[in-house]
GUSE-543140 format. One line per 3 residues: number of its first residue (from 1); their letters; for each residue x, y, z of N, C-alpha, C. Coordinates in steps of 0.1 Angstrom, whole numbers, plus 2048, in hexadecimal, padded with zeros to 3 digits. Layout:
N
NUM) A) X Y Z X Y Z X Y Z | ...
//
This chain:
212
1) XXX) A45 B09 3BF A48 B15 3C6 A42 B15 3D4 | A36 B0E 3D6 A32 B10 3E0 A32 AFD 3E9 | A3D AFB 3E2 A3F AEE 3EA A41 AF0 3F8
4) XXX) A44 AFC 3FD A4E AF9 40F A40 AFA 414 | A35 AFA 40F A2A AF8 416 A23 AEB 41C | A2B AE4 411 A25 AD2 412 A25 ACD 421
7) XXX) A30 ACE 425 A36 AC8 435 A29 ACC 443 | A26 AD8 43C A1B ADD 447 A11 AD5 442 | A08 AD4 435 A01 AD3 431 9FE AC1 433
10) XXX) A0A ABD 433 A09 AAF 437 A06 AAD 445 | A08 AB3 451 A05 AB3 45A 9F5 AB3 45E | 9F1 ABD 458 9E7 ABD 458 9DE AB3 451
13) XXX) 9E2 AAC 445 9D6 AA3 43F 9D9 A92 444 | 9E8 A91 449 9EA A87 44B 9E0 A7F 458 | 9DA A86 460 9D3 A7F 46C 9C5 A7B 464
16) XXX) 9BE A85 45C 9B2 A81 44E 9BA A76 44C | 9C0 A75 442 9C7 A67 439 9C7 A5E 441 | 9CC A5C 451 9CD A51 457 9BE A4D 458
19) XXX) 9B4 A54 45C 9A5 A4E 461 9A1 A4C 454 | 9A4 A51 448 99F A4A 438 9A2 A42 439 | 9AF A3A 43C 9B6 A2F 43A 9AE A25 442
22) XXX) 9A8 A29 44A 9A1 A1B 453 993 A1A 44E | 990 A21 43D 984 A1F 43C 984 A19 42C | 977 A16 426 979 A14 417 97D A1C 40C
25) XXX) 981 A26 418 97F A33 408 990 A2D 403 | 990 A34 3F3 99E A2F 3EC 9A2 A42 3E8 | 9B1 A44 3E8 9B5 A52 3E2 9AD A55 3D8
28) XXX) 9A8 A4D 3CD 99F A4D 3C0 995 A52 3C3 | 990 A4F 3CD 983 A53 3D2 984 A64 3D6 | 98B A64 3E0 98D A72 3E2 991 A7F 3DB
31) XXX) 99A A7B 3D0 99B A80 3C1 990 A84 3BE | 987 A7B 3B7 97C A81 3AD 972 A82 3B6 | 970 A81 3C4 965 A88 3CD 96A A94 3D0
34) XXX) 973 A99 3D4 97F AA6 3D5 97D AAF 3C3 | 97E AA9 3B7 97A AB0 3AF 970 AB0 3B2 | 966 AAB 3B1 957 AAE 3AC 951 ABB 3BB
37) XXX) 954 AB9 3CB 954 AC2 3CD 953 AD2 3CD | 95F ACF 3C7 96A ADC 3C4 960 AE1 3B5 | 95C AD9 3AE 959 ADF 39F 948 AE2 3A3
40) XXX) 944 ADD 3AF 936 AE1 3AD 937 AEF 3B3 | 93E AF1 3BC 942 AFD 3C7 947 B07 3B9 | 94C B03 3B3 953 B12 3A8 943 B11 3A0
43) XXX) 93C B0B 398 934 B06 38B 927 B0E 390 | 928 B11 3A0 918 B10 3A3 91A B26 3AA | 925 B25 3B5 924 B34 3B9 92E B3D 3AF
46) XXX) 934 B37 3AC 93F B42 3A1 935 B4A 399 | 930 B42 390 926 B48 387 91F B54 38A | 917 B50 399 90E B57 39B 912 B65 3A5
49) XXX) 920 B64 3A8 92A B6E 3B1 92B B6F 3BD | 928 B66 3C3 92B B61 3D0 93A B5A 3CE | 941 B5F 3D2 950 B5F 3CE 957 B5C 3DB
52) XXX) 956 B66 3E7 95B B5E 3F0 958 B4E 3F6 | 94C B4B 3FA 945 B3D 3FA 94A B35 3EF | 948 B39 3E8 956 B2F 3D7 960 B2C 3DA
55) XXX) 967 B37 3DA 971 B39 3DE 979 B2E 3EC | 970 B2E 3F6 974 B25 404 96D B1D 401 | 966 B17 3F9 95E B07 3F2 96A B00 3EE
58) XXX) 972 B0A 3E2 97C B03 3DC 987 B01 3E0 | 98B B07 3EC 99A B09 3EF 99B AFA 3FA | 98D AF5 401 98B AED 40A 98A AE0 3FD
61) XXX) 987 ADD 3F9 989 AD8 3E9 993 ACF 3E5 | 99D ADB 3E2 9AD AE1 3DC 9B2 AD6 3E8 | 9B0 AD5 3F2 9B8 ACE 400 9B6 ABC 3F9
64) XXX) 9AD ABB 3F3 9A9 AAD 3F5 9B8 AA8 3E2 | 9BF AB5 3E3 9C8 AB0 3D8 9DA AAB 3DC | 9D5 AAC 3EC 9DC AA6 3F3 9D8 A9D 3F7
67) XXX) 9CD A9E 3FF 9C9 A93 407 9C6 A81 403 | 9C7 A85 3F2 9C8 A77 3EB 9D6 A72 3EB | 9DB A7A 3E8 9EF A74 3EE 9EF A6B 3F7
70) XXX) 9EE A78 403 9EE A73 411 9E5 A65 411 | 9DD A62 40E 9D4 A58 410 9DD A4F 40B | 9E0 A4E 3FA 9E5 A44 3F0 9F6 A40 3FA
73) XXX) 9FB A44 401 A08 A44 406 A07 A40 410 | 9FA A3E 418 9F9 A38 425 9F5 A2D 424 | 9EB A29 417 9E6 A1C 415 9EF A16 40C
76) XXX) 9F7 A17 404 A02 A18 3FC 9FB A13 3EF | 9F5 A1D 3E7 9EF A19 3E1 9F1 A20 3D4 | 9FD A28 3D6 A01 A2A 3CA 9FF A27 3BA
79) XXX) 9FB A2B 3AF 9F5 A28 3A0 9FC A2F 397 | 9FF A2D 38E 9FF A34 380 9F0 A3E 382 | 9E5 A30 37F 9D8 A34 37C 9D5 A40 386
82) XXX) 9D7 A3F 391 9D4 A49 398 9D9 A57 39B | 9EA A57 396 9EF A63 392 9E9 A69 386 | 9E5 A60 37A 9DB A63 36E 9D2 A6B 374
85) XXX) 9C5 A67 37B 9B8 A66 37D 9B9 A79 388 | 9CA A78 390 9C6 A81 395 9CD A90 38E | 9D6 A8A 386 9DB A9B 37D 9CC A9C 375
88) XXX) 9C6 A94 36C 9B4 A98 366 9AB A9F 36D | 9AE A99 378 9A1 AA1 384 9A3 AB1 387 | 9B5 AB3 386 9BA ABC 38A 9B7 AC7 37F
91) XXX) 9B8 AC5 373 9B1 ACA 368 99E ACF 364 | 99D AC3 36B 98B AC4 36B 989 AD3 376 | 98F ACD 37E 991 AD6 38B 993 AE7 388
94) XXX) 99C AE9 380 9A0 AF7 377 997 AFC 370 | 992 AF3 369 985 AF7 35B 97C AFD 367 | 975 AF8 370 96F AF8 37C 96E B08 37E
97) XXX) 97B B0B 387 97D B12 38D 97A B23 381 | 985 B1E 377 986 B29 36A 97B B2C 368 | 973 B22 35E 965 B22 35B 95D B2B 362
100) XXX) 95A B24 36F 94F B2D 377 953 B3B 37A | 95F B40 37C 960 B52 37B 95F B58 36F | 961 B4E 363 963 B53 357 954 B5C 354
103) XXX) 949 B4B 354 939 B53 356 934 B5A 35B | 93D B5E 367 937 B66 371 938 B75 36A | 946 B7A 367 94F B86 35F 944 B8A 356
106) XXX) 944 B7B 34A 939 B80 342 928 B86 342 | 925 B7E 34D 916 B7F 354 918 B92 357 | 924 B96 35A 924 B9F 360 925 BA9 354
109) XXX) 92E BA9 34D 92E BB0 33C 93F BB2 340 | 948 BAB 347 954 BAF 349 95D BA3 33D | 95B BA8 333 962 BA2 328 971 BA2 328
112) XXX) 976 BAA 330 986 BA9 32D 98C BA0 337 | 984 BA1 346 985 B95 34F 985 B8A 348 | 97A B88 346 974 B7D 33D 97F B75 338
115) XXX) 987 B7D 331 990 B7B 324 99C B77 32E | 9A0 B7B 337 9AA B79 33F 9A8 B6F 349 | 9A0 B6B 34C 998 B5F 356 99B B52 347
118) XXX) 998 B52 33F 99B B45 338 9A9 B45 331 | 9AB B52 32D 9BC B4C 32E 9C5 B4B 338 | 9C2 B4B 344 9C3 B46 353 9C8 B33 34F
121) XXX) 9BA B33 34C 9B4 B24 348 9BE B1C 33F | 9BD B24 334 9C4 B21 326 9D5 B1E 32A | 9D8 B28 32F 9E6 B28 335 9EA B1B 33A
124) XXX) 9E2 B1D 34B 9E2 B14 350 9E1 B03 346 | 9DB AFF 343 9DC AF7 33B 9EA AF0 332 | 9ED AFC 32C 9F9 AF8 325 A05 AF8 32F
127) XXX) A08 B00 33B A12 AFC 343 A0E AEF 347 | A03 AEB 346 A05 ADB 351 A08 AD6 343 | 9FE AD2 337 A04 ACB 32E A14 AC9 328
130) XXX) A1B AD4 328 A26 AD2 326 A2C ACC 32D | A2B ACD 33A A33 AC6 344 A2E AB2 344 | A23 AB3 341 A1E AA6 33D A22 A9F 32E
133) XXX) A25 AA4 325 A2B AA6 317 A39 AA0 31B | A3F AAA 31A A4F AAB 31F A51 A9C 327 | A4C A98 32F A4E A8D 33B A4C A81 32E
136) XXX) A3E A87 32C A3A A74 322 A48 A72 315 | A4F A7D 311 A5E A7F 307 A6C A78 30C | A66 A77 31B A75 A76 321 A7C A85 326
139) XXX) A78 A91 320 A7B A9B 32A A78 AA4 338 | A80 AAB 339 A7F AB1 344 A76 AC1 347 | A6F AC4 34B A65 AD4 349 A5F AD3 35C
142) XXX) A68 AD2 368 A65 AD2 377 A69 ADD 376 | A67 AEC 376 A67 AFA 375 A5A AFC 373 | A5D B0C 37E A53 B13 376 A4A B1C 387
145) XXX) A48 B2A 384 A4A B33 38C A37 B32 391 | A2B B31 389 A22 B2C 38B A1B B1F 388 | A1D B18 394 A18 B08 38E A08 B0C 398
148) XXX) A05 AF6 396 9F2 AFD 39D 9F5 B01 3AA | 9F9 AFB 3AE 9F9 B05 3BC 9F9 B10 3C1 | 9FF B19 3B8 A02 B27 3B3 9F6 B29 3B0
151) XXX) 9F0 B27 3A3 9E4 B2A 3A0 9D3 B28 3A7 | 9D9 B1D 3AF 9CA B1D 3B6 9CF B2A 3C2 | 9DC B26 3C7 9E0 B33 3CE 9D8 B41 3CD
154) XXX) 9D9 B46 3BF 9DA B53 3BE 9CB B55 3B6 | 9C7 B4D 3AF 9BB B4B 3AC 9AF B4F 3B7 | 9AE B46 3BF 9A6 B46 3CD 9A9 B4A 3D7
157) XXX) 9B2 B54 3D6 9B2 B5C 3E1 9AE B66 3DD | 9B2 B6B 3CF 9AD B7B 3CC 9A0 B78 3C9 | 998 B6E 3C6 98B B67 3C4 983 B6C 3D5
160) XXX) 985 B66 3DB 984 B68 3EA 984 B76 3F1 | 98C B7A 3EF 993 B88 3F7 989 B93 3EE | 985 B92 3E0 97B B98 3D8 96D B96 3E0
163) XXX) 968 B89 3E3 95E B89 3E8 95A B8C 3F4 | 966 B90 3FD 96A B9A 40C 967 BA5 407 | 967 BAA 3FC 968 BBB 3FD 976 BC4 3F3
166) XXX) 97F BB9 3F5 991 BBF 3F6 98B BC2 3E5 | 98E BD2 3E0 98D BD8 3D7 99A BD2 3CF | 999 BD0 3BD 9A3 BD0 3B5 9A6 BC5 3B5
169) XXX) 9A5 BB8 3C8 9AC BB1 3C4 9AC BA5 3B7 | 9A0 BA0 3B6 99B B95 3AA 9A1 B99 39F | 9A2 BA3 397 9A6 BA9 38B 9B7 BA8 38E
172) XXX) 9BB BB2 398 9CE BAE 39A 9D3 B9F 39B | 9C9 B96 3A0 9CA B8B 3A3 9CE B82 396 | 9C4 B85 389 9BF B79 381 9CA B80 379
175) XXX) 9C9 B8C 378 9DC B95 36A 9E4 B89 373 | 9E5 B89 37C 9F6 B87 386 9F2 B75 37F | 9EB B72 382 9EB B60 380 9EA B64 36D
178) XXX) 9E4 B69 366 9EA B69 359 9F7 B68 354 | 9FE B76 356 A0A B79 358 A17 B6E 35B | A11 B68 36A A18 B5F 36C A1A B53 368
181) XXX) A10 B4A 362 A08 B3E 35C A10 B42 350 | A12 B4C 346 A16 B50 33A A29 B4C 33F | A30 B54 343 A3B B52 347 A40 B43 34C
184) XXX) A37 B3F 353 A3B B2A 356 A38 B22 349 | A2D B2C 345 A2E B20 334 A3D B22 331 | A3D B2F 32A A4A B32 326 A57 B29 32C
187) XXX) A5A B2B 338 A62 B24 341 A64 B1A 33E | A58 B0C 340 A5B AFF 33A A5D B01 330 | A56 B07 324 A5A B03 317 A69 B06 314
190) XXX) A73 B0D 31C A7C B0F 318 A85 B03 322 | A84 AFB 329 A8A AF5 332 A88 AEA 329 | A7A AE6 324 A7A ADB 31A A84 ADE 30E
193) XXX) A87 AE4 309 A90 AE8 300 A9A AE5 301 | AA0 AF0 30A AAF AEA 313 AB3 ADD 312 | AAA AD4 318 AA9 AC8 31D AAB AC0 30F
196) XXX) AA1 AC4 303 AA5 AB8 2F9 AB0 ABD 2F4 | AB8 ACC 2F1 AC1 ACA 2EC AD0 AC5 2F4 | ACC AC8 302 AD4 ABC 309 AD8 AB0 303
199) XXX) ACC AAB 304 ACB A98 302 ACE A97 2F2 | ACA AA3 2EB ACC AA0 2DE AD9 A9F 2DB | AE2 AA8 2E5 AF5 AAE 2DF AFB AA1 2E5
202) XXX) AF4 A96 2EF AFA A8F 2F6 AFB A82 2F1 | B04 A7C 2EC B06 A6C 2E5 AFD A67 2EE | B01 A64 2FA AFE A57 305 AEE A57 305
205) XXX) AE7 A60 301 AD9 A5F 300 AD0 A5A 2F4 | ADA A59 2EA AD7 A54 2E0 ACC A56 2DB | ACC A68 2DD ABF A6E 2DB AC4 A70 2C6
208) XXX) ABC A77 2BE ABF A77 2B4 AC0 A89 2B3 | AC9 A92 2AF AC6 A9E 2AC AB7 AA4 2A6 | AAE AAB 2AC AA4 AB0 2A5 AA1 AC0 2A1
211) XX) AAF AC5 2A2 AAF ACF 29D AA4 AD8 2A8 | AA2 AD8 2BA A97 ADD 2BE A9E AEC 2C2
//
């Protein structure tokens, strides 16, 4: 959804990626230095409710989940292992982010946040897995109205804009990323469906009927 942003966003990381490229660092590197960042920045002020400072820790962070592209495409260094290493991180990265508002909510006695901050989490989760599922089957699940981008989107900004002051917003923020995270599950799971009984109705696939 929030792809038409890439083009700018390349602009910007691509002159970084060139001066990485003339050094030892590898995109691997900047991956899991970019998570570990990002997870001490949520792990350490979330908790304690310093939310805006979290908030702009992680979003500066969130950048470096490009910046490993950018790097891996200039040195051409493209991997399996490193598409692996960086959807994982990207996950570590979520627990992260979830996690530390989750304790914060509770610290606070805001149990129904609470509850809503990890099925944020939970959500999130199962839309990437499916889409990771589906792929390892041979299907198709590239839909879907909140992906991470969306979510670190709307996550950390109503994260942010809460720790400005802006009333309601953290609460409207984490329903709306629930809400929406629930409906893109939905989404894939129904595209994966589609999809096998496509391949299933179709001889030339020489898929077997599974009745899905």
């Amino acid at each position: 959804m929030l792809n038409f942003l890439r083009p700018a966003l390349a602009r910007v990381l691509n002159p970084v990626g060139q001066a990485l490229a003339r050094t030892p660092v590898t995109p691997n590197m900047v991956t899991v230095a970019g998570t570990a960042g990002l997870s001490a920045c949520a792990l350490s002020l979330f908790p304690i409710g310093e939310t805006f400072p979290g908030a702009l820790g992680c979003t500066v962070f969130v950048l470096t989940d490009m910046l490993d592209g950018t790097l891996a495409r200039i040195k051409g260094t493209h991997s399996l292992w490193g598409q692996f290493l960086d959807s994982t991180m990207d996950r570590i990265a979520d627990a992260a982010i979830f996690g530390g508002l989750t304790i914060w909510f509770i610290r606070a006695g805001d149990l129904t946040m609470a509850i809503v901050t990890l099925f944020c989490l939970a959500c999130g989760f199962c839309v990437s897995y499916v889409k990771a599922r589906a792929e390892g089957v041979g299907l198709r699940a590239d839909v879907g109205l909140v992906e991470r981008p969306e979510r670190m989107l709307i996550s950390l900004t109503s994260v942010g804009l809460s720790g400005l002051g802006v009333p309601y917003i953290m609460p409207v923020g984490l329903w709306a990323l629930a809400a929406g995270s629930l409906f893109t599950l939905g989404q894939r799971m129904r595209a994966v469906r589609a999809d096998a009984n496509r391949k299933a109705a179709d001889p030339a696939t020489g898929a077997r009927k599974a009745g899905v």
